[in-house]
C-alpha positions in Angstrom: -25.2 33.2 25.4 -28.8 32.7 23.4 -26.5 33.6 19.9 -24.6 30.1 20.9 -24.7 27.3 19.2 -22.8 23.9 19.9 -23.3 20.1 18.4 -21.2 17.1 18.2 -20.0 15.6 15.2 -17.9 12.1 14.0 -14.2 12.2 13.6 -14.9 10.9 9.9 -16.9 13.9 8.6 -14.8 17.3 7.6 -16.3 20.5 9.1 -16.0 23.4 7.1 -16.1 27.1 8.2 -19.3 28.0 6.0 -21.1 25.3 7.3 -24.6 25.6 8.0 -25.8 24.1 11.5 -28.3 20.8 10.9 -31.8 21.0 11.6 -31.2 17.6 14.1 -28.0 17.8 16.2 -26.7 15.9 19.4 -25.6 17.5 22.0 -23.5 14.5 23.4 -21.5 11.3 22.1 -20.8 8.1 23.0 -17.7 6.4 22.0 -17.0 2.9 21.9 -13.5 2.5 22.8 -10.6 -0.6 22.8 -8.0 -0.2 25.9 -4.7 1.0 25.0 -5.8 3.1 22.0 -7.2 7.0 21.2 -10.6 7.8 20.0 -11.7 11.5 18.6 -14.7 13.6 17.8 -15.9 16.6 17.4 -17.8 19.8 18.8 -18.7 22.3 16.8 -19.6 25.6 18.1 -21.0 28.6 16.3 -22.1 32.1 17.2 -23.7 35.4 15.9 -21.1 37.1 17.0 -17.0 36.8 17.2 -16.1 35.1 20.4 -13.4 33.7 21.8 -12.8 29.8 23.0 -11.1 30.1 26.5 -10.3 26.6 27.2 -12.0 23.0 27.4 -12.5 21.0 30.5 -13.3 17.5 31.2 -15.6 17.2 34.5 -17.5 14.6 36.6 -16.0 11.2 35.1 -16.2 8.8 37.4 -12.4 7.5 36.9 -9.7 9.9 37.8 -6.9 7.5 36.1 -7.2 5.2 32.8 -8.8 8.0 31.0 -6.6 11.0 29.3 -8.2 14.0 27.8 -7.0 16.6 25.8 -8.3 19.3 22.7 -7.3 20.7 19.6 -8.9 23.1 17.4 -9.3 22.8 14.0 -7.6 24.9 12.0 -7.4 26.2 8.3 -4.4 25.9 6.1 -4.9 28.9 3.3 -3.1 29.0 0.0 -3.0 31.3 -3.0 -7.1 30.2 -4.5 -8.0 27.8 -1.7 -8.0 26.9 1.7 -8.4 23.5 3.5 -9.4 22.7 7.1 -6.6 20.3 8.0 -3.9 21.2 10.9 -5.0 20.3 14.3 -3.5 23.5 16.7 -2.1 23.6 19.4 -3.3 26.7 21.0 -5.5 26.7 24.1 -7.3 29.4 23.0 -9.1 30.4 19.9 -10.8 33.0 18.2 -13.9 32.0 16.0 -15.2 34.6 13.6 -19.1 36.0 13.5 -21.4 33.4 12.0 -18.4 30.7 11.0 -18.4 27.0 12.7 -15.5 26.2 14.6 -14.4 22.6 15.4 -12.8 21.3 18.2 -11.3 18.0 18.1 -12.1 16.0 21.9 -9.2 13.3 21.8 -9.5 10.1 24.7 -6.6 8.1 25.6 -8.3 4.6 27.1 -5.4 3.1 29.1 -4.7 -0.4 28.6 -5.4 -1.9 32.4 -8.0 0.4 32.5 -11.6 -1.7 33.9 -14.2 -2.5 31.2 -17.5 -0.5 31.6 -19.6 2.6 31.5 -17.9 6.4 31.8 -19.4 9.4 31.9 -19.3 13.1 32.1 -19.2 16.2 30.8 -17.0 18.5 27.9 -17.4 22.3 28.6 -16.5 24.3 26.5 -15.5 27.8 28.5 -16.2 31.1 26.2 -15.8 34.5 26.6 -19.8 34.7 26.4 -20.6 32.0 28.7 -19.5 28.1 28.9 -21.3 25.3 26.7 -22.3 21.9 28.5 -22.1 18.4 26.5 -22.9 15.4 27.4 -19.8 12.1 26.7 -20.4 8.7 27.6 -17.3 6.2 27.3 -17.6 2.4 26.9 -14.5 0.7 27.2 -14.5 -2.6 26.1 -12.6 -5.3 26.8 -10.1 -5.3 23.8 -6.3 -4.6 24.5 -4.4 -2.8 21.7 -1.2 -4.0 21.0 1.7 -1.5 21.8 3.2 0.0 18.8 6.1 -2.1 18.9 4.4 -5.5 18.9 1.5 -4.2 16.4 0.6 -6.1 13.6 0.1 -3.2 11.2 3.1 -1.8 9.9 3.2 2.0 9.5 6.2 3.9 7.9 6.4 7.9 7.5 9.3 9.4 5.7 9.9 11.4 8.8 12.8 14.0 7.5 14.8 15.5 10.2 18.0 14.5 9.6 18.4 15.6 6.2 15.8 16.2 3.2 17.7 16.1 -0.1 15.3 13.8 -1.8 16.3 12.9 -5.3 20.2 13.8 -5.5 22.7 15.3 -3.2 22.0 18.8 -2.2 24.3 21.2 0.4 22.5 24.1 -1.0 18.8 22.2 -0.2 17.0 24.0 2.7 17.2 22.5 5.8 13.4 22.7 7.1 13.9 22.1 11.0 16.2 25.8 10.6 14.2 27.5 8.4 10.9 27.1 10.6 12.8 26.8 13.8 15.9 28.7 13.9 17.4 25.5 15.7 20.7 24.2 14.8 20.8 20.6 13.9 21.6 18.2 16.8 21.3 21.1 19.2 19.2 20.6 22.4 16.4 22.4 20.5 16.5 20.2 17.6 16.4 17.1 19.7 13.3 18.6 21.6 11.7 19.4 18.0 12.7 15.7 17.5 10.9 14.4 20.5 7.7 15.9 20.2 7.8 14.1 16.5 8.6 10.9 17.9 5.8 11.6 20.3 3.3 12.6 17.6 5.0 9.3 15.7 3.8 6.8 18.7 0.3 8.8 19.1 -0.5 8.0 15.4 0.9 4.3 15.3 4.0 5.5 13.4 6.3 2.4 13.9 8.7 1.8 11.4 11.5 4.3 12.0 12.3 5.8 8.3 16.8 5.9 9.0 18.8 8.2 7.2 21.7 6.1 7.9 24.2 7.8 5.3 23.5 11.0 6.7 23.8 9.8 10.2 27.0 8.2 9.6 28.5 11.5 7.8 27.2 13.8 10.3 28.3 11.7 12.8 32.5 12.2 11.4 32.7 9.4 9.3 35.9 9.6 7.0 37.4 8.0 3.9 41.0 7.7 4.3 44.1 8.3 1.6 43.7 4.5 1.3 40.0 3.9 0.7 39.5 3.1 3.8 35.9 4.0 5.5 36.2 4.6 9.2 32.7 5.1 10.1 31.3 6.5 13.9 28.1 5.1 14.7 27.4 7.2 17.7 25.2 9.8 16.4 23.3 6.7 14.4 23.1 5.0 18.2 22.1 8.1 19.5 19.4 8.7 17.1 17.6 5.0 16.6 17.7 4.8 20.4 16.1 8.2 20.9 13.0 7.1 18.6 13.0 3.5 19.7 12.2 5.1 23.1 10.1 8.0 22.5 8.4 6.4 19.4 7.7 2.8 20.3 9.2 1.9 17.3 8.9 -1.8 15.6 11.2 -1.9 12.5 13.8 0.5 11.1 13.6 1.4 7.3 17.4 2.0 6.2 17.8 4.7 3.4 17.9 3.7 -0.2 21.3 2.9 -1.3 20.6 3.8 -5.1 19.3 7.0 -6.5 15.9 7.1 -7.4 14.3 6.1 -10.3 17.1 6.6 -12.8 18.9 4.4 -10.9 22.6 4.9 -12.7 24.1 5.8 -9.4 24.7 4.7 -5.8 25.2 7.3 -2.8 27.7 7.3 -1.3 29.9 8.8 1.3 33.3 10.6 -0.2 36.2 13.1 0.4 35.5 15.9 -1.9 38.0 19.3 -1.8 39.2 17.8 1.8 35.7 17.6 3.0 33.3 14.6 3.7 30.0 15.0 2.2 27.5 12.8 0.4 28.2 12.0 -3.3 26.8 9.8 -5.9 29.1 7.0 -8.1 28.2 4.8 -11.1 26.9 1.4 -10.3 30.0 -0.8 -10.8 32.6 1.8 -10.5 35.6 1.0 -8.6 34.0 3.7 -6.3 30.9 2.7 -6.0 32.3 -1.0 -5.4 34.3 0.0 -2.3 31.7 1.8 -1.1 29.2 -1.3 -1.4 31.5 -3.6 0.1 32.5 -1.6 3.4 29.5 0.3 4.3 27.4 -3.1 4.0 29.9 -4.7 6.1 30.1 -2.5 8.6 26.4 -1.6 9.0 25.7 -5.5 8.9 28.1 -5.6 11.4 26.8 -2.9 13.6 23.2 -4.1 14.0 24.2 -7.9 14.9 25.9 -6.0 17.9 23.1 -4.1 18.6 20.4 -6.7 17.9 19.0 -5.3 15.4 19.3 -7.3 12.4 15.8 -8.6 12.7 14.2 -5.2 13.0 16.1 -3.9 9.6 14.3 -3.5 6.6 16.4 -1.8 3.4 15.6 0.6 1.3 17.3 -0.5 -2.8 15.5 2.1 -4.7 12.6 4.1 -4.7 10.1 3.3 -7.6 12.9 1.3 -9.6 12.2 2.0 -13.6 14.1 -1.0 -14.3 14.9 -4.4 -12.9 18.9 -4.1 -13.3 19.7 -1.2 -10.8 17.5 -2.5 -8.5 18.9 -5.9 -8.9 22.5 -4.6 -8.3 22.2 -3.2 -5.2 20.1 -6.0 -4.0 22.9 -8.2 -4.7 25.3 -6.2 -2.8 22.7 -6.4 0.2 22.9 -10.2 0.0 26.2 -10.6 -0.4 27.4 -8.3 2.7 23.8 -8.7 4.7 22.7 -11.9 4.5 18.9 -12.2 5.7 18.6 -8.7 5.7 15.1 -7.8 4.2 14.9 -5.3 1.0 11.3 -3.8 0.2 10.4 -0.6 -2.2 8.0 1.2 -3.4 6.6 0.0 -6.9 5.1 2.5 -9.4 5.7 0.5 -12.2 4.6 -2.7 -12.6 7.3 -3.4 -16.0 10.2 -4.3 -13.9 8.4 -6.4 -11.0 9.5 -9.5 -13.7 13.0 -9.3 -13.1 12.7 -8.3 -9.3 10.6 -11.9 -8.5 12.7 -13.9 -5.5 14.9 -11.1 -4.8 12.5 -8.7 -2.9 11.2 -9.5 0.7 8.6 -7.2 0.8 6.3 -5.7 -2.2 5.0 -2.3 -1.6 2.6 -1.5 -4.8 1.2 1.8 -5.2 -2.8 1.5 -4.8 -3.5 1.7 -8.2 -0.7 -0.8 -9.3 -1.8 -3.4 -7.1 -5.6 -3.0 -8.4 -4.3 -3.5 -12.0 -2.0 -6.6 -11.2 -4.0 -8.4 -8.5 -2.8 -11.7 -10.0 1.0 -10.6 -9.9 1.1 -9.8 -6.3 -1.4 -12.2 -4.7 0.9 -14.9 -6.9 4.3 -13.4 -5.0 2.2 -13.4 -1.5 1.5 -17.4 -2.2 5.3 -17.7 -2.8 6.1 -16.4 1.0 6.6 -12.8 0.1 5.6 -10.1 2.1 3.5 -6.7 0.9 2.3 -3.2 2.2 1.0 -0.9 0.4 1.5 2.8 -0.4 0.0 5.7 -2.3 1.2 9.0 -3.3 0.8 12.2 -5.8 -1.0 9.4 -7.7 -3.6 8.3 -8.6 -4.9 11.5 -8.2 -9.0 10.5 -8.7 -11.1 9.9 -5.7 -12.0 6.0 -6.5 -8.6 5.6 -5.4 -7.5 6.0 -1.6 -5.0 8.8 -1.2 -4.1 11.3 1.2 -4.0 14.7 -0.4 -5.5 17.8 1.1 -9.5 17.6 1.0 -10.3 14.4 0.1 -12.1 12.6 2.0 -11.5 11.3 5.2 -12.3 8.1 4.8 -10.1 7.2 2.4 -7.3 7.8 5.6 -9.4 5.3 7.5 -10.7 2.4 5.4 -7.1 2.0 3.7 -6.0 -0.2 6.4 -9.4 -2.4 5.9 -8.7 -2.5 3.1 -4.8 -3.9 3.5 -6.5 -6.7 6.2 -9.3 -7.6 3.5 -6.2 -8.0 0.7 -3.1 -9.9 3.3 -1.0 -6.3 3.4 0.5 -6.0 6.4 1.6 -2.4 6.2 1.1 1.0 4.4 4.3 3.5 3.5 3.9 6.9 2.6 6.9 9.6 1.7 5.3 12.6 3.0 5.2 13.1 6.8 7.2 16.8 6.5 8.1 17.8 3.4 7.7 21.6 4.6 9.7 22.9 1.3 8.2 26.1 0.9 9.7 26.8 -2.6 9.1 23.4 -4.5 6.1 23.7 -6.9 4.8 20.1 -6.7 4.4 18.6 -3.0 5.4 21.0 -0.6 4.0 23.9 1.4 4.2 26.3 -1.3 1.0 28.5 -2.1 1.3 26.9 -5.5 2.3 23.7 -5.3 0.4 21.1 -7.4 -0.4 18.1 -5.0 -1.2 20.0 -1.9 -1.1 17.6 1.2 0.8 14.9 -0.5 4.3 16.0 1.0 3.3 16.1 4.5 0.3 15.1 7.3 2.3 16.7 10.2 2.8 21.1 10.3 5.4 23.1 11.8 4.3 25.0 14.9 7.9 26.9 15.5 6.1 29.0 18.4 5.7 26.2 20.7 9.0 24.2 18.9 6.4 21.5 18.3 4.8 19.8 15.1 0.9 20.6 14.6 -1.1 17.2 14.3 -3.5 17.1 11.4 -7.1 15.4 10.9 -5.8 13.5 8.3 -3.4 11.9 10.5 -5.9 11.2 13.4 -8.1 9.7 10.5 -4.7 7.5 10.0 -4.5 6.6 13.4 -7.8 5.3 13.5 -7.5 3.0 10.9 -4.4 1.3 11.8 -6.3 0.8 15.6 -8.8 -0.4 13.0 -6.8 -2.9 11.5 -5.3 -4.5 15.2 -9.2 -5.1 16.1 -9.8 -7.2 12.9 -6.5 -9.1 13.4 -7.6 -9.7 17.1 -11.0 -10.4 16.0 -9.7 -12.9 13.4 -7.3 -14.8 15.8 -11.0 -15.9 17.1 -13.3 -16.2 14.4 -11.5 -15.2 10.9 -14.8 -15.5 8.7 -16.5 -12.8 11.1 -13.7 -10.6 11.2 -13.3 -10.7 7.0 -17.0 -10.4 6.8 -16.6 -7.0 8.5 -13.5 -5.9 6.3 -14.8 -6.6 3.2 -18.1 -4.6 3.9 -16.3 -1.5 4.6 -13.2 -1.9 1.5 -12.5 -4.7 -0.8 -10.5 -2.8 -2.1 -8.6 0.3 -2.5 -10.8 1.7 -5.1 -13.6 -0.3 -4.2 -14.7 1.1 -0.5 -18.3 2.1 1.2 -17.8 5.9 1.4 -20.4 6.3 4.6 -18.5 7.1 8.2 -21.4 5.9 9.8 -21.0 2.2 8.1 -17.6 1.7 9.4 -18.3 3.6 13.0 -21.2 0.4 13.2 -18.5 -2.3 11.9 -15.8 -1.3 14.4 -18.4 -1.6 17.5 -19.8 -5.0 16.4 -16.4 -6.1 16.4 -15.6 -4.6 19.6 -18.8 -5.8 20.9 -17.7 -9.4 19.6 -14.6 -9.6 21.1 -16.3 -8.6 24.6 -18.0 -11.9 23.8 -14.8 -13.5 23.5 
């Protein structure tokens, strides 16, 4: 037991393997914790010899209910010259190599009626050579965390289940969900694959629903007729919103782009092709195209009035438009066949943002084009438009936020202080499972050039489950960030931007120490006790 050696550590500081133990460490952690939200450190154990982790238990709290504990160990991600620590397993056991530190990540679910005060116990950490003891304390404050669904900060994964052609139409593209799960899609095993998303989804304040709605509507035996006639099913489309706005907490749906990206020559479409419906692309303004336009707008318009949703809809035109005329086109067709329906994208490009000014709702620059067009997009904020913000394989330099595999982990957290110092209401990011194992740029492929940018979730086909990752849970944090400074500004707005603007100003302009923010978020907790 003497070769043991076991510390805490902060959520915000990445443990690697090789790393040496401190000459201070603390053997216990106190965490300063709003109700209704998670909170997550570490322990970090490391031996002389190889031993084995046998579980982790949670003893002597003085509140049997309010309080929900669970583990994960820290896991490495290994690739052709390099390796990352990044997935969060889901094994209750682990084997940790002679001499090598392993984390475990301690997660705490505060339940929202749970009383204000003082908790404590103990974290043991059961071994094959003997159990470790440490020491948490819990203060729960008096802070109430929004549920998902009624949050003020806005957080959309393109969560990829239903399909994951990306650019263009693809039969031949692998379906992920079978390759890593043998499951058939919309079998009873897909669906459970599904849920355990949705549940990671709601865990991590995922709560804009990204809607594959062509795909839905196809899969779902949809036809075109001799006649051009589109008779579209909606059931699977019901089947599948429902399922996430119930396992997912989910507060806005995101419809799929109705124009091919970029490029932006083409509209998808649904068409009869050899006798068999499948998804197709048409020139903007063709007669095809047209139809298309004109009945699936109708209809989807249509659908969500019955079901309520129209409020909750937000439309995907075109991903990172390179011009203002595609764009424009299908924005028009959204207004004329879904009136007050909402259209947002993604902007890499700030060259056609001219001709897109009083036609899109919601502005979503990438970091970097924000930073270089401030005056732009604080301008169309003053007009009554509405922004997030997004980042993905670039900017690729670490002044910028981003998410890619061992970076920082604050740049996960402080981008949403960043979003509250700046008026963005939200933060979109493409890659939430973009598992391609073959494609040489984002996904997980040994070679691929922007590891970590194509997905913050891991498949874990053994237990038909997704492994969480600590770039995610850095994620999480910051968005339970962002609903404290909104609460704490409701009651004293000059305090609460005082705090933001310490920890990010903006998104390449950020303090980079964990312990800075970690003492900014409990003086605002401790100020809205006050309250």
């Amino acid at each position: 037991m003497s070769t043991l050696k076991c510390w805490t550590e902060s959520p915000l500081n990445r443990v690697e393997p090789d790393m040496r133990i401190p000459e201070k460490t603390h053997n216990a952690r106190k965490l300063h914790m709003a109700r209704n939200s998670y909170e997550s450190y570490q322990i970090l154990l490391q031996g002389g010899e190889e031993f084995v982790i046998r579980e982790v238990r949670f003893t002597d709290f003085s509140v049997s209910k309010g309080l929900i504990f669970s583990y994960n160990f820290q896991e490495e991600i290994t690739f052709e010259k390099e390796s990352f620590q990044d997935p969060l397993s889901n094994d209750a056991a682990w084997q940790v190599k002679a001499g090598k530190t392993q984390s475990v990540w301690i997660n705490v679910y505060a339940d929202k009626e749970l009383e204000t005060g003082n908790y404590s116990g103990n974290v043991i950490v059961v071994t094959d050579l003997g159990e470790l003891k440490t020491g948490l304390e819990i203060r729960v404050h008096a802070a109430v965390l929004p549920k998902n669904s009624e949050a003020a900060f806005a957080t959309e994964y393109w969560m990829n289940t239903v399909n994951f052609w990306f650019r263009y139409p693809n039969s031949e593209q692998l379906d992920f969900l079978h390759h890593y799960y043998g499951c058939e899609k919309y079998g009873s095993a897909w669906w459970d694959i599904n849920r355990d998303i949705a549940k990671n989804m709601k865990e991590n304040r995922v709560n804009v629903l990204f809607v594959r709605t062509q795909d839905l509507l196809l899969d779902g035996g949809s036809r075109l007729d001799e006649e051009g006639i589109y008779h579209f099913h909606w059931d699977l489309f019901d089947r599948f919103i429902s399922f996430f706005e119930e396992h997912a907490d989910i507060k806005l749906f995101a419809g799929y782009h109705l124009i091919v990206q970029t490029e932006g020559k083409n509209v998808y479409l649904l068409d009869q092709i050899d006798g068999k419906m499948q998804i197709d692309i048409a020139p903007i303004g063709s007669e095809k195209a047209e139809n298309w336009m004109r009945q699936f707008l109708t209809a989807l318009y249509a659908h969500l009035e019955e079901l309520g949703y129209q409020d909750r809809w937000l439309q995907h035109v075109e991903d990172e438009p390179a011009e203002s005329q595609s764009w424009g086109y299908g924005r028009k067709m959204v207004k004329k066949y879904m009136p007050g329906i909402r259209c947002m994208d993604a902007i890499d490009k700030q060259e056609p943002t001219a001709g897109m000014q009083n036609h899109i709702d919601l502005w979503i620059p990438r970091v970097d084009i924000y930073e270089k067009n401030r005056e732009f997009y604080d301008y169309r904020m003053a007009c009554g438009d509405s922004r997030w913000i997004y980042n993905c394989c670039e900017p690729h330099t670490q002044n910028y936020m981003n998410k890619f595999l061992g970076w920082p982990l604050i740049h996960h957290r402080a981008l949403p202080w960043a979003c509250f110092t700046n008026h963005f209401s939200g933060f979109l990011h493409w890659g939430y499972n973009f598992w391609d194992p073959d494609d040489p740029w984002f996904g997980l492929n040994p070679a691929a050039m922007l590891k970590g940018d194509g997905y913050i979730v891991y498949p874990d086909p053994a237990r038909n489950r997704v492994k969480n990752s600590i770039r995610m849970t850095a994620t999480r944090d910051g968005a339970q960030d962002f609903e404290l400074l909104k609460l704490l500004a409701d009651k004293d707005p000059v305090l609460a931007y005082e705090k933001s603007r310490k920890i990010a100003s903006g998104f390449n302009h950020f303090d980079w120490e964990p312990e800075n923010l970690e003492t900014a978020r409990i003086e605002i907790l401790e100020a809205l006790d006050a309250e």
